[in-house]
N, C-alpha and C positions, 0 to 999 in steps of 0.2 A: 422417528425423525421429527424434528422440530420445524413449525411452523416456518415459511419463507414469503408469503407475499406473491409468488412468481417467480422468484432469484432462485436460479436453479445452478448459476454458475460458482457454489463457492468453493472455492479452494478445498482440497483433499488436506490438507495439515491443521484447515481449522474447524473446531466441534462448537457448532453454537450451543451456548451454554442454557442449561435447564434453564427456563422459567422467561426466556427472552425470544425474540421473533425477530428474524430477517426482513427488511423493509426494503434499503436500497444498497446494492454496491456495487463502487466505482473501478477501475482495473484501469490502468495509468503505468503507459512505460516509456521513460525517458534516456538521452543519452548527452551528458555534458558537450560543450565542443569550446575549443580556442579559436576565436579570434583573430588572425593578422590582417591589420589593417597599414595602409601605404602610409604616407608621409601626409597627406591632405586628409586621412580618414575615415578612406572608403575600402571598405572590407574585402580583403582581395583572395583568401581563401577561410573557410570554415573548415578546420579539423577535428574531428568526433576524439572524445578521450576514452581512456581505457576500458572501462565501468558502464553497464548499462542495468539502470534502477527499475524495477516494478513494485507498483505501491497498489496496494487493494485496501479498499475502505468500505468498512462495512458499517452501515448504521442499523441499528439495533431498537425494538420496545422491548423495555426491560434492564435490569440492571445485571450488567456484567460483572466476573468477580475479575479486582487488578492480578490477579495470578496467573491470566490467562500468559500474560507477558514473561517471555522466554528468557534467562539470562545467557551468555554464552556467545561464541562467535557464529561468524554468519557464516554459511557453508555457499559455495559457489550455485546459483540460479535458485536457493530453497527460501520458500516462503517462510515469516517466522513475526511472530505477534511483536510489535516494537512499541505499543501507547493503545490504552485503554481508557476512554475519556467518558465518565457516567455525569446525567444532568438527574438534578429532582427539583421539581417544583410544587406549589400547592395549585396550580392551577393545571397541569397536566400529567399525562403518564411519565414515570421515570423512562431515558433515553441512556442508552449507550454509544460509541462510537470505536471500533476496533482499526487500528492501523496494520496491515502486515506490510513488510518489504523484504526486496529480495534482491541482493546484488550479482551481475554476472559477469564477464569475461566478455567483451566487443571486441573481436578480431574485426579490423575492417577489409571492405574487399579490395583486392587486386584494381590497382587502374589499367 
């Protein structure tokens, strides 16, 4: 098992890749909403849309390979690598940054 920092929570769909270490990552889930506002412009009800996003960001020491990035459709709630972003400089360690997201189904509740 590959080095983590403490990050014990990553995602079961993603293998960090030889030669790279887990440092920080972020887990973010959001849900669009509409809007309706009155005639004067004050927002009279918030309605959530259909779609509910989770984005997990993982920043990396080391260089990741862009392969890790999945092609294909998104399956309902599955996590799945969408952007691979590697830094190098002459003054520090090479950095990577992994994107997964995962689209779901928001049924909202009953009023």
């Amino acid at each position: 098992m590959p080095a983590t920092f403490g990050v014990t929570t990553i995602p079961a769909v993603f293998t960090v890749p030889t030669g790279c270490v887990v440092k920080k990552l972020t887990d973010k889930e959001s849900i669009e909403t509409v809007k309706y506002r009155s005639a004067v412009g004050i927002t009279i009800r918030n309605i959530p849309k259909k779609l509910k996003m989770r984005e997990v960001t993982i920043d990396m020491v080391g260089i990741a390979p862009l392969s890790l990035v999945a092609a294909g459709d998104f399956s309902d709630g599955v996590l799945k690598v969408v952007r691979v972003r590697n830094q190098e400089t002459n003054d520090d360690v090479p950095a990577s940054t992994a994107t997964l997201k995962a689209y779901s189904t928001f049924t909202q509740p009953e009023e």
